[in-house]
C-alpha positions in Angstrom: 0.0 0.0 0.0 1.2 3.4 -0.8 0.6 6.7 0.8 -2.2 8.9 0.0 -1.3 12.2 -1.0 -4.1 14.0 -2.1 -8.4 14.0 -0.3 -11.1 15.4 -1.5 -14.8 16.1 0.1 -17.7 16.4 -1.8 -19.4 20.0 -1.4 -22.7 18.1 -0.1 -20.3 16.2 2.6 -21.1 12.9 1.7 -18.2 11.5 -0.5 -14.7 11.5 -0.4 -12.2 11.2 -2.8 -8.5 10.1 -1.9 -5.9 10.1 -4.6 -2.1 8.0 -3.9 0.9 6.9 -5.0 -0.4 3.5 -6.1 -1.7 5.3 -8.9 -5.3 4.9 -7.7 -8.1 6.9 -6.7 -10.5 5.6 -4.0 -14.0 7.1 -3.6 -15.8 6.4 -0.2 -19.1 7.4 1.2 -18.8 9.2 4.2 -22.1 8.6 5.9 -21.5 4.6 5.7 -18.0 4.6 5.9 -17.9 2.4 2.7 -15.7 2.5 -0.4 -17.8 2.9 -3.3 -14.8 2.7 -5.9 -11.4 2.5 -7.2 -10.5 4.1 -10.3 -7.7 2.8 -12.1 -5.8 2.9 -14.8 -3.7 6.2 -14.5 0.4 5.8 -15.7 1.2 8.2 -12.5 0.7 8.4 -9.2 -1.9 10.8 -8.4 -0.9 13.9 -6.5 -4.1 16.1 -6.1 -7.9 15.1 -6.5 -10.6 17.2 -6.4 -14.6 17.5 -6.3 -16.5 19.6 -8.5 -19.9 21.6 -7.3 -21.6 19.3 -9.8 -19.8 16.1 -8.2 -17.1 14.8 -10.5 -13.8 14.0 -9.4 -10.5 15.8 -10.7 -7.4 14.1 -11.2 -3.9 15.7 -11.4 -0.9 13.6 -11.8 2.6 14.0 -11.0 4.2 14.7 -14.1 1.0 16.7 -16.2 -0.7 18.6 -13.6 -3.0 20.2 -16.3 -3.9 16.5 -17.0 -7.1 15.0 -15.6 -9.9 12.6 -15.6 -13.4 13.1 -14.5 -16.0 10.3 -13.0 -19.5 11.6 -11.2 -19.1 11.1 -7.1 -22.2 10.4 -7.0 
């Protein structure tokens, strides 16, 4: 397991987003304490994640910070 570098929270409070050096992004549900996802399939790890007003998740990773990908948090 690597370290997470990067968390996100959902404006609404109810999902976080958690972005490491394993190159994955974990999405949980705060109010059950559950993951809901992984994504996957980034080259990099991932060194800032962030949540949109309209719920997706932004991706930035280490060596193109303009790069990212988007999934809904909801």
């Amino acid at each position: 397991m690597k370290s997470v570098d990067s968390i996100a929270i959902s404006p609404d409070g109810q999902t976080l987003a958690s972005g490491s050096r394993d190159t994955t992004i974990k999405v949980w549900n705060l109010s059950t304490k559950k993951e809901i996802h992984t994504l996957t399939g980034h080259l990099e790890y991932v060194n800032f994640v962030a949540i949109s007003p309209d719920g997706k998740i932004k991706i930035w990773q280490q060596m193109h910070p303009i790069n990212y990908a988007e999934s809904s948090s909801n």
